[in-house]
PLY file of the C-alpha trace (Angstrom):
ply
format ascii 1.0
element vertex 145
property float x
property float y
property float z
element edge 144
property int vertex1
property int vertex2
end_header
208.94 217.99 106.02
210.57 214.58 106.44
213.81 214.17 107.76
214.40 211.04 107.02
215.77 211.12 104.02
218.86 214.21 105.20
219.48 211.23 108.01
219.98 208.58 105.65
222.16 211.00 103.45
224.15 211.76 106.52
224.60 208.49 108.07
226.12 206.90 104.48
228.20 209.80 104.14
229.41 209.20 107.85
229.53 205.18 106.82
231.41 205.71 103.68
234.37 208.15 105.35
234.81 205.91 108.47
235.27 203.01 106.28
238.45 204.89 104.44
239.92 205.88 108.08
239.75 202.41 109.05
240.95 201.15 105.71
244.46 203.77 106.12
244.84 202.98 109.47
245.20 198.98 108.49
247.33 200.44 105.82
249.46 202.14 108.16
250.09 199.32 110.37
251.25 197.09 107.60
253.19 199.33 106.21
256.49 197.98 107.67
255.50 194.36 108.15
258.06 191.87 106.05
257.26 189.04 103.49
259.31 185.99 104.01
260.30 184.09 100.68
257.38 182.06 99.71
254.66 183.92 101.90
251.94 186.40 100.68
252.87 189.85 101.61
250.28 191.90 102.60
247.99 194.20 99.79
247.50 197.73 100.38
243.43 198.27 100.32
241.75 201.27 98.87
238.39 202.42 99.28
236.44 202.91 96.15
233.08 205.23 96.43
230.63 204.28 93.49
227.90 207.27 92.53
224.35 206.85 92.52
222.86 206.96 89.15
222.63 210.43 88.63
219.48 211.61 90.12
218.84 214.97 90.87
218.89 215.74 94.97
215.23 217.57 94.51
214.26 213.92 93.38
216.44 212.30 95.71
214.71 214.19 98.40
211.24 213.16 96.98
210.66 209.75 98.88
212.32 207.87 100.94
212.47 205.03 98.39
214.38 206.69 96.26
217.18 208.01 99.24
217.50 203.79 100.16
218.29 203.23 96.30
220.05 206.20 95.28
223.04 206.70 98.47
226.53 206.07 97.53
228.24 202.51 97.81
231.57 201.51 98.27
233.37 198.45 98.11
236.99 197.82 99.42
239.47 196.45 96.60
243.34 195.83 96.70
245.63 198.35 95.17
247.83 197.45 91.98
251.17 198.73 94.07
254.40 197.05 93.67
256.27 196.31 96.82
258.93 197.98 98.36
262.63 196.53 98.60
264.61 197.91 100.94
268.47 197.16 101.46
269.22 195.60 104.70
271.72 192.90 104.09
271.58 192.07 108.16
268.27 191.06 108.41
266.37 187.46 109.00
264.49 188.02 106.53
266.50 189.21 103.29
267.02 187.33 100.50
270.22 186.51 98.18
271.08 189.77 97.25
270.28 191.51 100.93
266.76 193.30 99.88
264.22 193.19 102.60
260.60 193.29 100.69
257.69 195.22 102.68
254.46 196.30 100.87
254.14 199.09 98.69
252.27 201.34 101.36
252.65 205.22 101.13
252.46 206.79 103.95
251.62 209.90 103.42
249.10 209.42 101.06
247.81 207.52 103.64
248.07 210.00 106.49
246.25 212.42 103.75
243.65 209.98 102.99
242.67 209.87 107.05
242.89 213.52 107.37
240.72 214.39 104.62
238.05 210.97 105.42
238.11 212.81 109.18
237.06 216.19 107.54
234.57 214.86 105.69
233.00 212.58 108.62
233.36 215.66 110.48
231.20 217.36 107.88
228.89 214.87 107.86
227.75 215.13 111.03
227.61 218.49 110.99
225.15 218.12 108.56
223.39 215.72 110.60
222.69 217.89 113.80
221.80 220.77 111.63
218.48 218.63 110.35
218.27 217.43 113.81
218.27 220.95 114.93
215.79 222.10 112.86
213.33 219.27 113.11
213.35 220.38 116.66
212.89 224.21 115.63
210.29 223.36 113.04
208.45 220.90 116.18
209.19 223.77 118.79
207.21 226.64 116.28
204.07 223.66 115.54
203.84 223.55 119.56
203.36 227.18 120.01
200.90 228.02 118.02
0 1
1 2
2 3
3 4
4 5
5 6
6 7
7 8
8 9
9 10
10 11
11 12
12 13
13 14
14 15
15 16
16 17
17 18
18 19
19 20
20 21
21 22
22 23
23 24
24 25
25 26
26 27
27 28
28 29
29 30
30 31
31 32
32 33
33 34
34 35
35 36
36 37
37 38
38 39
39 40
40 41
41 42
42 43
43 44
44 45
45 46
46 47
47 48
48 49
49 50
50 51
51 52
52 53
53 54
54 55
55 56
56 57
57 58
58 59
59 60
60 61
61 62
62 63
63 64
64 65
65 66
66 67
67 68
68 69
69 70
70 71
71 72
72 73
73 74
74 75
75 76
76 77
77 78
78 79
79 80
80 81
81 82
82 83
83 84
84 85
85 86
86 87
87 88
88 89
89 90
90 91
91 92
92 93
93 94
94 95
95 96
96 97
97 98
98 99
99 100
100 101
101 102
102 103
103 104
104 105
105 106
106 107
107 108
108 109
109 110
110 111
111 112
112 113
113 114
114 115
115 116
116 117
117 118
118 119
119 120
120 121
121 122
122 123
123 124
124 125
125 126
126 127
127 128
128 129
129 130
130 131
131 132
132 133
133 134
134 135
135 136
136 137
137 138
138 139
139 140
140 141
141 142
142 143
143 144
C-alpha cells in the first residue's frame, strides 16, 4: 500500500489550519492599532478553504495524481467588516467629533478561529503518525516472514 497519498492528505490539512492560526494571530495584533485621517486602516483577513471537485476518497486514494490535483486550496481574502469607532475624545488621533476608528476585528471569533485551526492541526497530525505508524508495522510484519 502507498502512503503517499495519506501524507499528502495530511500535510495540506496541516498547511491549510496553520495558515488560519497565523492569519488570527495577525488579526489579533491589529486589532487595536488606529487609522489616522487620510491613512488606510488595516483589513481584517479571513481564510477561505476551497473543496476539491468532489471526488470520492476511494478514488482519491487511487493514484497519486489524483491526491496532487484533488487536496484542498485556500486563498487569503479581506473581510467586508466595517470599522470600529470608539469614543475617546483625549486621544491624538480622534477626529472632530472625538471617535477613535480601529478595525473591525472580533476578538473572539478570532480566539475561536485559532482554537479550533489548533484542533484541527492537532488532528492532522495525528493522522499523520498513525500512517507513519503503520507503514512501519506493515514493513516490520514483510521483514519477519
Amino acid at each position: 500500500m502507498d502512503y503517499h497519498p495519506t501524507f499528502a492528505i495530511s500535510a495540506a490539512g496541516m498547511s491549510l489550519e496553520r495558515t488560519r492560526v497565523e492569519v488570527a494571530a495577525l488579526n489579533l495584533a491589529n486589532a487595536h492599532t488606529t487609522q489616522a485621517a487620510g491613512q488606510a486602516a488595516f483589513t481584517p483577513m479571513r481564510v477561505v478553504a476551497q473543496a476539491s471537485t468532489g471526488e470520492t476518497f476511494a478514488a482519491l486514494m487511487d493514484s497519486d495524481a489524483a491526491v496532487a490535483t484533488q487536496l484542498p486550496a485556500f486563498r487569503i481574502e479581506p473581510e467586508q467588516v466595517s470599522p470600529r469607532k470608539v469614543q475617546e475624545p483625549g486621544h491624538p488621533l480622534a477626529d472632530a467629533q472625538g471617535f477613535v476608528t480601529y478595525p473591525g476585528v472580533d476578538t473572539a471569533t478570532e480566539m475561536v478561529t485559532m482554537m479550533s485551526a489548533t484542533r484541527a492541526y492537532e488532528a492532522n497530525v495525528a493522522a499523520m503518525n498513525m500512517a507513519r505508524t503503520m507503514a512501519l508495522k506493515a514493513l516490520d510484519i514483510g521483514g519477519q516472514s
